[in-house]
C-alpha positions as CSV (number, residue, x, y, z in Angstrom):
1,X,-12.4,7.7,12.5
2,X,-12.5,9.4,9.3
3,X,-12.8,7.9,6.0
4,X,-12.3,9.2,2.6
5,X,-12.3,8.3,-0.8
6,X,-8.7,9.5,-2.6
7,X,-6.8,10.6,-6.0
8,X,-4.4,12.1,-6.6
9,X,-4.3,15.1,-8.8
10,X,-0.9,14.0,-10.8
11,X,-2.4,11.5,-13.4
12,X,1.2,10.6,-13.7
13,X,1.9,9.4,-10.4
14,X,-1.7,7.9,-10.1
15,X,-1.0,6.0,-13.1
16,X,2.7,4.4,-11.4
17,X,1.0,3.8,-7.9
18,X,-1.3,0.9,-7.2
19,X,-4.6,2.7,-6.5
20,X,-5.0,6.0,-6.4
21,X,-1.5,8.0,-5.2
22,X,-2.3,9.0,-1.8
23,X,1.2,7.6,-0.3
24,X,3.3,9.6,-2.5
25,X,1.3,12.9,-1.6
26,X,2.0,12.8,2.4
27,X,5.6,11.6,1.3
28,X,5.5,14.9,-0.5
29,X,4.1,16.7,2.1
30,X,6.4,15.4,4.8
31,X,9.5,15.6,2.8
32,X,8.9,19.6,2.0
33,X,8.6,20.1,5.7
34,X,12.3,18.9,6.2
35,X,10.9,15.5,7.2
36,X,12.0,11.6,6.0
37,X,10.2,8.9,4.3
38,X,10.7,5.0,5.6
39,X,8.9,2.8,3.1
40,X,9.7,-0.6,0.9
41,X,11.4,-0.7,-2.1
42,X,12.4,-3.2,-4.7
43,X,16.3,-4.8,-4.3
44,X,16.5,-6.9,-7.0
45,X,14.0,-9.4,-6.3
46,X,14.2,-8.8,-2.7
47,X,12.3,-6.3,-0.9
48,X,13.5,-3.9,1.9
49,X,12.2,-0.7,4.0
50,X,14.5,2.5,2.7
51,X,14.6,5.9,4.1
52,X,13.9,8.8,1.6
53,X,14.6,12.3,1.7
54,X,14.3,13.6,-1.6
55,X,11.1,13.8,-3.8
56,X,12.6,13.1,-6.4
57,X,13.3,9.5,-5.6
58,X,9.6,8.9,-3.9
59,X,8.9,6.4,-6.8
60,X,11.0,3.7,-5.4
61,X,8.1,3.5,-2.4
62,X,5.5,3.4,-5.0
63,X,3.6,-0.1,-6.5
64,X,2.4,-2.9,-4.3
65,X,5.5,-5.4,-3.6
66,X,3.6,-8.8,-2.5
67,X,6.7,-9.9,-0.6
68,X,7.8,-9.9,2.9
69,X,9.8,-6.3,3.4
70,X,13.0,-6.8,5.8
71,X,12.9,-3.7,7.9
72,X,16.0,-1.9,9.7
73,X,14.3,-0.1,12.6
74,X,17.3,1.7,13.4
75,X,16.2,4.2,10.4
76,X,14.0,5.5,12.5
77,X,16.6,6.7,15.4
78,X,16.2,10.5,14.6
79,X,14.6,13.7,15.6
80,X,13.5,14.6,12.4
81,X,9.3,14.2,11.2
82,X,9.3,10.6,10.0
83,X,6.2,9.2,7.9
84,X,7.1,5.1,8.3
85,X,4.7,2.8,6.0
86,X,4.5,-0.8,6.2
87,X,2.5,-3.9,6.7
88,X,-0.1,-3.5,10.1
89,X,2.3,-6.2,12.0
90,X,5.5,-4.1,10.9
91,X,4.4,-0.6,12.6
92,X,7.0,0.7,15.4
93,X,5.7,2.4,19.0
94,X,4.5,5.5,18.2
95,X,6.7,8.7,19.0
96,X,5.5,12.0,18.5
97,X,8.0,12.8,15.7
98,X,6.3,9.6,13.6
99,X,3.5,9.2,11.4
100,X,2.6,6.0,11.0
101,X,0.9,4.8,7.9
102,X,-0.4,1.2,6.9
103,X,-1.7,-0.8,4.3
104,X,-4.9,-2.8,3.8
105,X,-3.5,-6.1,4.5
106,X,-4.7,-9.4,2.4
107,X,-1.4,-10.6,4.1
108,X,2.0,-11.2,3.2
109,X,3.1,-14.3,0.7
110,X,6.9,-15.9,1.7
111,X,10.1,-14.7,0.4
112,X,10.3,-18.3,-0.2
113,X,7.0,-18.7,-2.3
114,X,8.4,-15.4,-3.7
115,X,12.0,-17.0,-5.1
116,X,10.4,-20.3,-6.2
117,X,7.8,-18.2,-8.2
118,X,10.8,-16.7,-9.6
119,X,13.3,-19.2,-10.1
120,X,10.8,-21.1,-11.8
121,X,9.8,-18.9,-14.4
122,X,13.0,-17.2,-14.8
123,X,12.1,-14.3,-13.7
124,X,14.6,-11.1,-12.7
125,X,12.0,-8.3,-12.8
126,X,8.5,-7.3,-11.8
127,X,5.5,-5.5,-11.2
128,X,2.7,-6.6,-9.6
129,X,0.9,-3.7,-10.6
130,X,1.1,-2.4,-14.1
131,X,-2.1,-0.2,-14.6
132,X,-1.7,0.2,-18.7
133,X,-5.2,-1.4,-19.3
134,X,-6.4,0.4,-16.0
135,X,-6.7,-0.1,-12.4
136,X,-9.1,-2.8,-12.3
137,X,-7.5,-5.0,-14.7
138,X,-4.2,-4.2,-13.6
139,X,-1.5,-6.9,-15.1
140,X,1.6,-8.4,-13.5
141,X,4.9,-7.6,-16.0
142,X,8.1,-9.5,-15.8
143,X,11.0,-9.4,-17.8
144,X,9.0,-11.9,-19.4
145,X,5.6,-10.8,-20.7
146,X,3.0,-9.2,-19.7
147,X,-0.5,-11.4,-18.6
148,X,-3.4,-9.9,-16.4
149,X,-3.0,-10.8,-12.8
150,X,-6.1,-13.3,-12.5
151,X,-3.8,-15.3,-14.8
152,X,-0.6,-15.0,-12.5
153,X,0.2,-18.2,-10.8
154,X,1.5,-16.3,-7.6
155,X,-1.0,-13.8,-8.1
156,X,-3.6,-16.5,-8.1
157,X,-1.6,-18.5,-5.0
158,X,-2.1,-14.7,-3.3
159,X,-6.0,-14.5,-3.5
160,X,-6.2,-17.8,-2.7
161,X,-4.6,-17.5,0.7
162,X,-2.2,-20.4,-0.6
163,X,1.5,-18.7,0.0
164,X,1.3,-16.6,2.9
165,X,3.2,-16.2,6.3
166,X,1.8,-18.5,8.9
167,X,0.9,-15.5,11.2
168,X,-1.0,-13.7,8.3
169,X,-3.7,-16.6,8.8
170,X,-4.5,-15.1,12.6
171,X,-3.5,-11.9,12.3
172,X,-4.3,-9.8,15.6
173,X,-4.3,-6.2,13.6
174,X,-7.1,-6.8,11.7
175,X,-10.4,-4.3,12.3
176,X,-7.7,-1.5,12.6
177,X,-5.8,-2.6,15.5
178,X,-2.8,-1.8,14.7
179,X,-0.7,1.5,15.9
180,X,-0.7,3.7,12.9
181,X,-2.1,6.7,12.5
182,X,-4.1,6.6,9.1
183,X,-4.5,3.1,6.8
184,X,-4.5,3.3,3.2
185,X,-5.4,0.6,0.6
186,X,-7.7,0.1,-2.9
187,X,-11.4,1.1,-2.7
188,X,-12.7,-1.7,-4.8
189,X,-16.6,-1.0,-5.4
190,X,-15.9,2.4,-5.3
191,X,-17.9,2.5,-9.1
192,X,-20.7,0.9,-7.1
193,X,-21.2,3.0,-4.4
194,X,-19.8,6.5,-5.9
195,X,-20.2,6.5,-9.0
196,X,-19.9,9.8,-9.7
197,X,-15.8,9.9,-8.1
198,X,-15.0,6.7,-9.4
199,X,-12.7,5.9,-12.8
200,X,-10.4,3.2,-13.7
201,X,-7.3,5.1,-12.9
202,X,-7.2,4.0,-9.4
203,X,-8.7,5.2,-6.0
204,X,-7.9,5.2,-2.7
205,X,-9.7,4.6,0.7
206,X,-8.1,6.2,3.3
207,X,-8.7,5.6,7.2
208,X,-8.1,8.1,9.3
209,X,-7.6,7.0,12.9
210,X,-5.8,9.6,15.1
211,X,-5.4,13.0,15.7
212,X,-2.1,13.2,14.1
213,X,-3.4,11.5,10.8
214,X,-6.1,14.2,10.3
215,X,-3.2,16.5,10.5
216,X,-1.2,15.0,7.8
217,X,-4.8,14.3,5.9
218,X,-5.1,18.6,6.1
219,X,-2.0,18.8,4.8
220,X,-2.3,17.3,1.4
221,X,-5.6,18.4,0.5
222,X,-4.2,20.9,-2.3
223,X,-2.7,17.3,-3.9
224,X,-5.8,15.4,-4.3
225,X,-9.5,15.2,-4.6
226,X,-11.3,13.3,-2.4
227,X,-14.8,12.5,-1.1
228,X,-15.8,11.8,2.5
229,X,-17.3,8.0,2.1
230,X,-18.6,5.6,4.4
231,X,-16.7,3.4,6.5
232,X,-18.9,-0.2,5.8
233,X,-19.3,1.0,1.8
234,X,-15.3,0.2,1.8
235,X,-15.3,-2.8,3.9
236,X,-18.2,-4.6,1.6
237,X,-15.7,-4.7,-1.1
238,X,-12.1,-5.2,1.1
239,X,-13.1,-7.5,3.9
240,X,-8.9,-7.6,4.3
241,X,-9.8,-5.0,6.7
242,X,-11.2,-7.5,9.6
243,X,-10.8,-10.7,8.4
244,X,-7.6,-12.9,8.3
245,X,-7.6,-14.9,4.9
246,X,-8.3,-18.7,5.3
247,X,-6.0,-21.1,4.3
248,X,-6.3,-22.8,1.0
């Protein structure tokens, strides 16, 4: 396994993804080789895997979602390349037509956590994610305001362990046992560790695990700039990565 540090070289699409816009550049790269995209996007307030074949509308996969995805597998009946991101638990058999990309994985909160949160506070529009005073003090908007995310109740309910799935508490994919092909998350403590790459736009760690991933890695390396980086240095700082979270 490889791991690297990421960002992508489009400030603008670093600055609408949460960390540092590695997603959106193997979209790219699999989309201009005739390929599709499978990946979540926002349905109102609910949350569902799509299937993309046009750049152009990439940025409805972007921005972390912190709400269980319902996924129609049947997207992936085709011949064509498919890149398919999700959730660790959500990745399909691999088929040789598929790369399979997941996310660092705190877990998942409940669409029911998810609607209380919103039907209390009348909310009708989000993001979890909004960057505007940087990376690490990323805020969640609504339609209702803006407040940094260590304010957020269900923000707060989410580090907390206090609103996830049941099976996110045992989860049997952590320490990358899961079926994809490369894992991509945050690299918090990156400013610790390399200085140097680091800002407060947002970076990437990305784990590359197969054959196939280092592939698609080669691919987008005229989209980003990236450091080779040590597998623990990432860990220290996202323990998601082995560890199911406790419940509060």
């Amino acid at each position: 396994m490889r791991v690297y540090a990421v960002k992508n070289k489009n400030d603008n699409i670093r600055f609408n993804s949460s960390s540092g816009g590695v997603f959106t550049a193997f979209s790219e790269a699999i989309i201009e080789d005739g390929g599709i995209v499978i990946g979540a996007s926002w349905d109102g307030l609910d949350v569902k895997h799509i299937m993309v074949d046009n750049k152009n509308y990439l940025a409805k996969l972007r921005g972390s979602k912190y709400v269980q995805s319902e996924v129609d597998y049947s997207l992936l009946n085709t011949d064509k390349t498919v890149l398919f991101s999700g959730t660790p638990c959500q990745m399909p058999k691999n088929k040789d037509n598929y790369y399979l990309i997941d996310i660092i994985c705190h877990g998942t909160p409940t669409k029911e956590s998810f609607k209380e949160y919103c039907q209390k506070n009348g909310i009708t529009k989000i993001d979890f994610r909004d960057k505007t005073n940087g990376w690490c003090n990323y805020n969640v908007t609504t339609n209702k305001g803006t407040e940094p995310y260590i304010q957020n109740e269900f923000m707060q309910d989410f580090i907390y362990n206090k609103n996830l799935c049941n099976k996110c508490y045992n989860c049997p994919f952590k320490n990358f046992k899961s079926n994809s092909d490369i894992q991509i998350g945050d690299f918090w403590g990156v400013s610790n560790e390399y200085s140097d790459f680091a800002d407060n736009k947002g970076i990437s760690a990305v784990f590359v695990k197969t054959d196939k991933g280092e592939k698609l890695f080669n691919k987008i390396k005229d989209k980003i700039d990236y450091i080779e980086v040590e597998k623990e240095k990432v860990i220290k700082y996202n323990p998601s990565l082995i560890e199911s979270g406790e419940r509060k």
